[in-house]
N, C-alpha and C positions, 0 to 999 in steps of 0.2 A: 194578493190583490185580486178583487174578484171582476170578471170581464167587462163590468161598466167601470169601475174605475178607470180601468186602461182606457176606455174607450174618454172618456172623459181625458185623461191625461194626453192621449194622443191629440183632442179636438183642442186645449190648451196647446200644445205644440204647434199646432199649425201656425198659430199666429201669434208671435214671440210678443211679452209683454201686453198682450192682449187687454190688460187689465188699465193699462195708462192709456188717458184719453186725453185733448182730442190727438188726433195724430200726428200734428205734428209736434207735440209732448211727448209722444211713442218715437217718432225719428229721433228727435234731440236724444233722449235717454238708450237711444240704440248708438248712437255715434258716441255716447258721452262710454258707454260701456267698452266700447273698440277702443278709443281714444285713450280710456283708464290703464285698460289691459294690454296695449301696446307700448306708450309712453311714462305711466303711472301716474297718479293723481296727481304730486307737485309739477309736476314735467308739462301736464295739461293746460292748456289757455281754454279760455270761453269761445274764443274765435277757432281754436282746432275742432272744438266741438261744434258750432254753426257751420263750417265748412263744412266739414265729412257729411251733415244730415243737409245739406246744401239751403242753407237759410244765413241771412245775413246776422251777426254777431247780437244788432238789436231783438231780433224775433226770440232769442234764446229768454230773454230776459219778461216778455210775458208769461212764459210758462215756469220760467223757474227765476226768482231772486237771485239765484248765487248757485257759483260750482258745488258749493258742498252741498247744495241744497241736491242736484242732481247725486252725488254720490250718496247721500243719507236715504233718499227713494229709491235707486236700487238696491241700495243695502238689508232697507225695509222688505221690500217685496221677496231678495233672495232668502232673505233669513225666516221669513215669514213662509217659504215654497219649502223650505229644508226643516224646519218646523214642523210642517203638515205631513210630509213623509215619514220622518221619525213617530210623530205621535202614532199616527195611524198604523205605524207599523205595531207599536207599544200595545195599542187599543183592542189591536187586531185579537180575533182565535185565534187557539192552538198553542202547543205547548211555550215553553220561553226559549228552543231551539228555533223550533218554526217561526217564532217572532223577531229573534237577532239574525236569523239568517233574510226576510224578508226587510228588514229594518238597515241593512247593512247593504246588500242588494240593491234595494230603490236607492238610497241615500249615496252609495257610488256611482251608480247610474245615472243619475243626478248632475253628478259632480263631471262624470266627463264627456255628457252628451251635451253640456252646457257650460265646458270647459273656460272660453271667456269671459262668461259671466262670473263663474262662480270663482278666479282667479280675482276678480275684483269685491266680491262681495266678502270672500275670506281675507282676502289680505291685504286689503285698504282701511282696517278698522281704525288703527292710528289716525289717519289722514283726517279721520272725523273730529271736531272739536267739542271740550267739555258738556255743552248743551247738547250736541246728539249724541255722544258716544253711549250713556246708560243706557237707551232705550234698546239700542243693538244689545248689550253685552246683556242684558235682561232676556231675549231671544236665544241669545247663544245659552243662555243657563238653561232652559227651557230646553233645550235638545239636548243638552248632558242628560236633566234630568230623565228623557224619555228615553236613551241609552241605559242608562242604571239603573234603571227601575225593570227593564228586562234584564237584564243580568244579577239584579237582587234577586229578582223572582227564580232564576235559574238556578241560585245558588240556594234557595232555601227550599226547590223542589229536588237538590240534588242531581240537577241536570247539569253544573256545571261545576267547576273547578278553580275559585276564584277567591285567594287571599286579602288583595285589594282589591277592591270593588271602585272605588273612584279612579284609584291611579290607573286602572284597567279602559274605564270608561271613556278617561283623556285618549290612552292609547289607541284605543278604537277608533274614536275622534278624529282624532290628530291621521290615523292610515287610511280614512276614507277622504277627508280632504283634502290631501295630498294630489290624491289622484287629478285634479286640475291643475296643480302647476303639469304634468310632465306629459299629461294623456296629448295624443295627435289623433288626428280624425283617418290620418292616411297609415298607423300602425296596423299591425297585423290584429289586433283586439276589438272588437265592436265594443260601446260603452257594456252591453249585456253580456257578453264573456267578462270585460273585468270585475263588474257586479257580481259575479259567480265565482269567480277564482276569488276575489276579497271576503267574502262571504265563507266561504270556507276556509279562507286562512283563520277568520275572526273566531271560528269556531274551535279551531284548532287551538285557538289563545286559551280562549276562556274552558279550555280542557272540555268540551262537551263531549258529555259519553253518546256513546253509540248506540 
């Protein structure tokens, strides 16, 4: 990642959700996020969510139709921020080592410096109904695909070690999202050490020579 990204990425951080407007559509979908990830979606009421962003039950309802409508926009926006990370790691220079280790990296880093979100954006997909469920699980293919396509590439430059290549890809998958059910802010691990130790396990998987 080259220094304006970061730089970028960091001025994105400051101000969570940044991208939903107007603000008080940003509270709501910040309450609805705590609300998800504490209680879970079915458990949730419209009125736990207007409370916690301190708006009365009606104001929710200008900005959003309906609860799932709140859950499908975050879900959107996470899967669409986890999307940009993979790609760009995919798109990136440098070898196919340097790309799943930077690929794996951001994409933990991700996951547990944004631990409450991304516990909702991963594992509320069910929760979505028939009309929005494609459009996520269409996103989610999109990031296998930009996983496996570095590790294709590693396998046919010989960089890597890998009989399955999809079933590898899941697994990849599947151990960097993980890391938001279990990551805490108060462990001894900054999201950026676990980024690095995962990142080297991954490597370890996919037999990357040295």
């Amino acid at each position: 990642m080259t220094q304006d990204e970061r730089a970028l990425d960091q001025a994105v951080e400051e101000v969570p959700w940044a991208e939903v407007t107007p603000d008080a559509a940003r509270r709501l979908l910040l309450a609805a996020v705590e609300a998800f990830a504490e209680r879970g979606y079915h458990a949730t009421t419209t009125r736990d969510i207007a409370s916690r962003a301190g708006m009365s039950p009606a104001a929710l309802y200008i900005h959003y139709k309906t609860k799932e409508e709140l859950l499908l926009r975050i879900s959107t926006i996470g899967h669409e921020k986890a999307l940009m990370i993979l790609r760009r790691a995919a798109d990136g220079g440098g070898s196919a080592t340097e790309r799943l280790t930077e690929a794996v990296r951001s994409f933990v880093r991700w996951h547990a410096g944004h631990h409450t979100t991304a516990r909702v954006v991963q594992y509320e997909l069910d929760s979505l109904g028939e009309e929005h469920r494609p459009a996520i699980v269409a996103l989610r293919r999109r990031s296998d695909a930009a996983v496996r396509e570095i590790i294709t590439d590693g396998v046919e430059a010989g960089e890597f070690d890998v009989p399955d290549v999809p079933g590898t890809t899941l697994a990849v998958l599947s151990l960097c999202i993980d890391v938001a059910r279990w990551f805490n802010t108060e462990g001894r691990r900054t999201p950026d050490e676990v980024g690095a130790l995962y990142a080297d396990l991954v490597l370890r998987m996919v037999g990357a020579r040295k």
